[in-house]
N, C-alpha and C positions, 0 to 999 in steps of 0.2 A: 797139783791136782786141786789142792782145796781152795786158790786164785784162782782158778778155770770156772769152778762151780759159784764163789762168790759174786766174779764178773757176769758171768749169764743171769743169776739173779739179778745182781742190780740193771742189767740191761733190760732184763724181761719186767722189771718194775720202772724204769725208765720210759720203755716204750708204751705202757699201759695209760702214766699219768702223761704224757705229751699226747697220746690221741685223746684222752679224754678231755684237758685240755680244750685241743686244739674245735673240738667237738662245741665244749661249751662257751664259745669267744663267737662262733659263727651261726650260732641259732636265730632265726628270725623269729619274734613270737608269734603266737597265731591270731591274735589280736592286730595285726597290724595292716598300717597302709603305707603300700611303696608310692613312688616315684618315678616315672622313665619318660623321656623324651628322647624320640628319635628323630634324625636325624633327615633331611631330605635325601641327602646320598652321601657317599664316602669324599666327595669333592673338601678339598681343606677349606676351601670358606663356609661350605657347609657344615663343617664340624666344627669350627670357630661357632658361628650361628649358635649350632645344639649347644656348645659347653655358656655361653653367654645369656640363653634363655632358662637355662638349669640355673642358672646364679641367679637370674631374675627369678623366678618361681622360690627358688629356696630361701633369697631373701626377703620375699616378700610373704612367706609361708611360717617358714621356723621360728623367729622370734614371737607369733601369734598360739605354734603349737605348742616349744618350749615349754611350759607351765601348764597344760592341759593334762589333767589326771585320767582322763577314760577313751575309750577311742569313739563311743555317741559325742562327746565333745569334740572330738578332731574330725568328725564326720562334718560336725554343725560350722566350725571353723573353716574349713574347705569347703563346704559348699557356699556358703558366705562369701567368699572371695574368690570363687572361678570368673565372676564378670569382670572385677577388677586385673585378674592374670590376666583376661584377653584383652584388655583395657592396655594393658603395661606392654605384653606381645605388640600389641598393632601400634602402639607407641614406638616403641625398638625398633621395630622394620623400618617404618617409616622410616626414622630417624636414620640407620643404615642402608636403607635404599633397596634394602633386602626385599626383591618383589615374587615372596613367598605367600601363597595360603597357609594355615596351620587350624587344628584343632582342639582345643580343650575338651576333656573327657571325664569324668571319674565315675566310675562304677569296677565291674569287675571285666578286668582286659586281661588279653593272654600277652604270658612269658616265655620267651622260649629258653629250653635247658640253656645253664650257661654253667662254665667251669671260670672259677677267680680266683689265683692264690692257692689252687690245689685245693680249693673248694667246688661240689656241683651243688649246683640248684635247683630245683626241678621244673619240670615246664610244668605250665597252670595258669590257670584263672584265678588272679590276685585283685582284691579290690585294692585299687590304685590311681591316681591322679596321672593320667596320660596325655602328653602334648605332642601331636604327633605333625611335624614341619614337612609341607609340598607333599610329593610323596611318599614319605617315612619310608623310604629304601636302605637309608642309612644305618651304619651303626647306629646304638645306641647310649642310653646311658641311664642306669636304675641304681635305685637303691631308698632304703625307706624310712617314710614321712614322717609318718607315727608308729611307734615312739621316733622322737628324731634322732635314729642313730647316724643319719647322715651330719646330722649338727654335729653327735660330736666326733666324729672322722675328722671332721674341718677343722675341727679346734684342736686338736692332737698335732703339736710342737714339734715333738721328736718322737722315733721309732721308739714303741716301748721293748725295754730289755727283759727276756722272762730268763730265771735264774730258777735252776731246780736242784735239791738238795741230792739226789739220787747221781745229775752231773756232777755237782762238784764232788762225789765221792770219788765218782771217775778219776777226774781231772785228779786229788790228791796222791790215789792211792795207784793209781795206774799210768 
């Protein structure tokens, strides 16, 4: 009986700090500007396209936002360098032969709900840097600018391993 009662405890404190956790790993702040390029259609050369112009944007975006303490800074950085995005775009088609229109945008564009990882998002009007290819019928791809937490997704090596004192009681004692 008194294993019965310790185990529900530790579990009911278990489950408490894994949501809260999991809660505070996936917040976007409210200062911030996303990213998404979509895609002209779900066609696999068209999604090559999307994921190739996201590396283009992001590598020509993040090392300038990197270092930028406020988001009027990351406003002034992005708007600074949307001619040059569409400068680099019409360069890459070219070059691939890719005979797409696309658009460069940034203000506030709509999201629609998305689930990721047992995470929802909600749909809304995000200020965000939107490139949107041919038709933008396609999937998508988002995620955000400033702060760049996409930089550091990118740079994340290995799965990180989260270890909680409340498991390994588990694991010991049961």
């Amino acid at each position: 009986m008194k294993k019965t009662i310790i185990l529900t405890i530790i579990i009911i404190i278990f489950i408490i700090i894994t949501n809260s956790v999991k809660q505070d790993l996936v917040k976007i702040p409210k200062e911030a500007i996303r990213i998404r390029v979509l895609a002209n259609s779900n066609d696999n050369y068209d999604q090559e396209m999307k994921k190739q112009v996201k590396e283009l944007v992001a590598n020509q975006l993040y090392p300038k936002l990197n270092n930028v303490k406020n988001i009027n800074e990351a406003r002034k950085v992005i708007n600074n360098n949307i001619d040059n995005i569409e400068k680099n775009i019409n360069t890459f088609f070219t070059q691939k032969k890719y005979n797409q229109n696309y658009e460069v945008i940034y203000g506030l564009n709509y999201f629609p709900e998305k689930e990721y990882k047992g995470v929802y998002y909600d749909e809304g009007y995000y200020e965000s840097l939107l490139v949107t290819i041919g038709d933008g019928s396609g999937d998508n791809w988002w995620c955000v600018l400033f702060p760049p937490l996409c930089l550091m997704e990118a740079e994340e090596s290995e799965e990180v391993e989260y270890k909680f004192f409340v498991q390994e009681l588990i694991d010991k004692y049961f």
